[in-house]
C-alpha positions as YAML, in Angstrom:
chain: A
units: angstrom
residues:
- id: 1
  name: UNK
  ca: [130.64, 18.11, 127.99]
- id: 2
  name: UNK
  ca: [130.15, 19.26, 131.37]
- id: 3
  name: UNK
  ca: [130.71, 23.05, 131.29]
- id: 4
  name: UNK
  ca: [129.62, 25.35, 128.52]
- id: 5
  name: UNK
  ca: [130.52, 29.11, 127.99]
- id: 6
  name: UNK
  ca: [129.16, 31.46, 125.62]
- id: 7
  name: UNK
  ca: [130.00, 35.09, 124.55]
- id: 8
  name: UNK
  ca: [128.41, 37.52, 122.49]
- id: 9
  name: UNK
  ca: [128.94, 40.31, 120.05]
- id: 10
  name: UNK
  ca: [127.71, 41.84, 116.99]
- id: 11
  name: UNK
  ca: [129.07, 43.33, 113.92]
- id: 12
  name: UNK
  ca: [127.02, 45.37, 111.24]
- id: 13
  name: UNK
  ca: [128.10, 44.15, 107.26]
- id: 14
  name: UNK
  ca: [125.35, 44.03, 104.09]
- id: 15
  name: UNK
  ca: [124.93, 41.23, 101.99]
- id: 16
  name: UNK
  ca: [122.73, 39.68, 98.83]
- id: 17
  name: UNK
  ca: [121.09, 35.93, 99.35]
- id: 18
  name: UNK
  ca: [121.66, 35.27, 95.15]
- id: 19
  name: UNK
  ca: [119.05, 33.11, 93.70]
- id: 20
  name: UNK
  ca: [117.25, 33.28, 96.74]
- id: 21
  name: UNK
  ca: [114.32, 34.76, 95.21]
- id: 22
  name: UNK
  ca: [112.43, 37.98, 96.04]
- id: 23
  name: UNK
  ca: [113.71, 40.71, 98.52]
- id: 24
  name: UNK
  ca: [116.82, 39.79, 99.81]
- id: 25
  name: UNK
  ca: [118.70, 39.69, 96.19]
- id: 26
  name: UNK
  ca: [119.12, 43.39, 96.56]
- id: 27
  name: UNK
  ca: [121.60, 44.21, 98.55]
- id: 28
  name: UNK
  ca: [121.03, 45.17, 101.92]
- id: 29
  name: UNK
  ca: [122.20, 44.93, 105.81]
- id: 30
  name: UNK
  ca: [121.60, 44.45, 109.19]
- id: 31
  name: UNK
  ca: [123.78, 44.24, 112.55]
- id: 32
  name: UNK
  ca: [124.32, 40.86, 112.92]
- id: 33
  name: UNK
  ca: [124.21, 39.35, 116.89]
- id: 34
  name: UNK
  ca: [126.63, 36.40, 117.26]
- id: 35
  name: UNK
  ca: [126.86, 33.54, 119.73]
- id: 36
  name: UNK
  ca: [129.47, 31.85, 120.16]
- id: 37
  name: UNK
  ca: [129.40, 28.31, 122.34]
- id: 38
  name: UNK
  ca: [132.41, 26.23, 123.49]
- id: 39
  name: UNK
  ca: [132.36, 23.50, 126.15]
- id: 40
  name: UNK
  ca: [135.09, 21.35, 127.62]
- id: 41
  name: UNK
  ca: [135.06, 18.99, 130.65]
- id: 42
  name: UNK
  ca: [138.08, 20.27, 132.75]
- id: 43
  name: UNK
  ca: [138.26, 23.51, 134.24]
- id: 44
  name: UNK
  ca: [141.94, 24.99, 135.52]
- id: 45
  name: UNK
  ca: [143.58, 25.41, 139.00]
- id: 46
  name: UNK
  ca: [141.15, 28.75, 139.43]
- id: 47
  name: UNK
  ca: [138.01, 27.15, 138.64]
- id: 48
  name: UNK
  ca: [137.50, 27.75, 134.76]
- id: 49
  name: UNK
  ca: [137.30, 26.41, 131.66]
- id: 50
  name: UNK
  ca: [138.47, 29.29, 130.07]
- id: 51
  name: UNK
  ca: [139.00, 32.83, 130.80]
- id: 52
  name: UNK
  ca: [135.76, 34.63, 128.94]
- id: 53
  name: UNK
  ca: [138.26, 37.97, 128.36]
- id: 54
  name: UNK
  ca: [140.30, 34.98, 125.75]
- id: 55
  name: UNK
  ca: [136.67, 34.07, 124.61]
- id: 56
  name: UNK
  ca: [135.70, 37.37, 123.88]
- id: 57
  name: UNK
  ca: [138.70, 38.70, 121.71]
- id: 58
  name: UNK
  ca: [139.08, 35.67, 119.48]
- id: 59
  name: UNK
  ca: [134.98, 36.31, 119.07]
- id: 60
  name: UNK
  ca: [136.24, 40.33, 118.29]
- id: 61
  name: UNK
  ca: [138.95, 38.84, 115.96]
- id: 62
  name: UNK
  ca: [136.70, 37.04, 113.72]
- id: 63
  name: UNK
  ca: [133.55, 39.57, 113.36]
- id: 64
  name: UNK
  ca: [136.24, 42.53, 112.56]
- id: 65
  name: UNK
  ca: [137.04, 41.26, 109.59]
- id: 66
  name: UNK
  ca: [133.69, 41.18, 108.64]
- id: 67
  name: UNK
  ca: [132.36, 44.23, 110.46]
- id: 68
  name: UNK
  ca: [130.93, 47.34, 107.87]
- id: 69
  name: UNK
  ca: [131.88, 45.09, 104.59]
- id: 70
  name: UNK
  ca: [130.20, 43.37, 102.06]
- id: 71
  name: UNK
  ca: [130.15, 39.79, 102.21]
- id: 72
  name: UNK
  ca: [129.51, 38.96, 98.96]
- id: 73
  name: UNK
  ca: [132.71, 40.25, 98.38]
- id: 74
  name: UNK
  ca: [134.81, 38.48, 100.21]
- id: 75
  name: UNK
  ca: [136.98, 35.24, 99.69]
- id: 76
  name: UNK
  ca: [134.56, 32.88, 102.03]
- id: 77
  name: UNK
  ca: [131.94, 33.68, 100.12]
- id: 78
  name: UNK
  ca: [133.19, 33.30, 96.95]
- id: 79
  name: UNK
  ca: [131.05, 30.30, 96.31]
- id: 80
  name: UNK
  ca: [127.64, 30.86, 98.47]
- id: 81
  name: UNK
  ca: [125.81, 33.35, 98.95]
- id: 82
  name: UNK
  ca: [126.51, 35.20, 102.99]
- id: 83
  name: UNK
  ca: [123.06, 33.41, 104.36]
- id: 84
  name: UNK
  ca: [123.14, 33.60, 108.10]
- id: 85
  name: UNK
  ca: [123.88, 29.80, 108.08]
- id: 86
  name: UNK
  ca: [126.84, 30.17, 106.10]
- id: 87
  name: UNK
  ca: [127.78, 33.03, 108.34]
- id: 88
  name: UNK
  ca: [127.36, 30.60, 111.14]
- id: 89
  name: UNK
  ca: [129.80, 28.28, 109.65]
- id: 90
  name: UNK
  ca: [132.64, 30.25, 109.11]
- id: 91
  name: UNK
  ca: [132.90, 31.92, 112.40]
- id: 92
  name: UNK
  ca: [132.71, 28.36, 114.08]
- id: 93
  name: UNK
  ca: [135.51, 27.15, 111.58]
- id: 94
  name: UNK
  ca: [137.90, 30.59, 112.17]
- id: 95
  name: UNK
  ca: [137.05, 30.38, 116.07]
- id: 96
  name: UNK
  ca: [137.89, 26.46, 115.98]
- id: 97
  name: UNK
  ca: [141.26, 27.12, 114.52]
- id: 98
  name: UNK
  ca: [142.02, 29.92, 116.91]
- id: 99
  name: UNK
  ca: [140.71, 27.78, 119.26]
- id: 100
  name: UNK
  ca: [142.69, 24.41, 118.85]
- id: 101
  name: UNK
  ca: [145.27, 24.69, 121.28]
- id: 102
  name: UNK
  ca: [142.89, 25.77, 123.95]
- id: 103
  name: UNK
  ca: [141.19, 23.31, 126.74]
- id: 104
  name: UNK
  ca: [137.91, 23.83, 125.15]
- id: 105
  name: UNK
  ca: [135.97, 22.35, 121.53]
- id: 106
  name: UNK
  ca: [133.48, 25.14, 119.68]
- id: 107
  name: UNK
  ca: [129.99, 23.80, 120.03]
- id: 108
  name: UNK
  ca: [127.98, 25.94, 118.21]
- id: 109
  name: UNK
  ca: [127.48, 29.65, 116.25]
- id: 110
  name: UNK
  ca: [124.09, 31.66, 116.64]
- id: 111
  name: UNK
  ca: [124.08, 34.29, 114.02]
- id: 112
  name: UNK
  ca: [121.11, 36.39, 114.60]
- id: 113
  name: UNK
  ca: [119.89, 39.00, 111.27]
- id: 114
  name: UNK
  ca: [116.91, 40.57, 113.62]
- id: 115
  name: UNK
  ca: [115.75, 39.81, 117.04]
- id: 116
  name: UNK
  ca: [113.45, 37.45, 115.49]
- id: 117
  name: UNK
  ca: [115.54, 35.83, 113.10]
- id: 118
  name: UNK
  ca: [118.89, 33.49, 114.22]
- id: 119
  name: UNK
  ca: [120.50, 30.60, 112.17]
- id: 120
  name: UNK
  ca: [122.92, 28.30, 114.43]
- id: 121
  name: UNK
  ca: [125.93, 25.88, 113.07]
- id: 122
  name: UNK
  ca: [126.88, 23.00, 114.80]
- id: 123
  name: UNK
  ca: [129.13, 20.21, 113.36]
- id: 124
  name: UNK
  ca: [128.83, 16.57, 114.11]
- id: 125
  name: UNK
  ca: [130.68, 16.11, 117.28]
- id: 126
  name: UNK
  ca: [132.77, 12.34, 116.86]
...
């Protein structure tokens, strides 16, 4: 893909990695960073790919529904434990669906716990 755009935003939620071992069973939280990537070849008649204010609210849409909750509570989760990866993955699947009539393909999803800390998702491109 020629162009990629990214946003960013954050949202603060608690979670427990079960069976994980050690510390992070207990349940605990942290404000989460997010990244999200999209890239597309053609940009419009003004010069973009996408407007970043469209970018930016379906990126708002997704993290307020997990924003100040517990994640092991909710219906994603149901079957895996909230790990940053798995965190990863839904918010690239909800942004893909939001995103499918748009003129641009979700690339990736940084989810960051601490500054030193990220997991990203990426699916197999075809």
């Amino acid at each position: 893909m020629k162009y990629l755009l990214i946003v960013r935003d954050s949202f603060a939620a608690a979670h427990r990695l079960v069976g994980s071992g050690g510390r992070c069973e207990n349940l605990h939280g942290h404000n989460f960073k997010v990244e999200l990537t999209v890239g597309g070849d053609d940009l419009d008649d003004s010069g973009m790919l996408m407007d970043f204010t469209d970018l930016k609210k379906t990126l708002k849409t997704i993290l307020g529904d997990l924003d100040h909750r517990d994640l092991n509570e909710l219906h994603p989760f149901a079957d895996s434990s909230p790990s940053s990866e798995k965190i990863a993955e839904y918010i690239l699947q909800k942004a893909s669906e939001d995103l499918d009539n748009a003129p641009v393909r979700v690339i990736s999803v940084t989810v960051s716990e601490s500054d030193n800390a990220s997991a990203t998702y990426r699916p197999r491109l075809g």
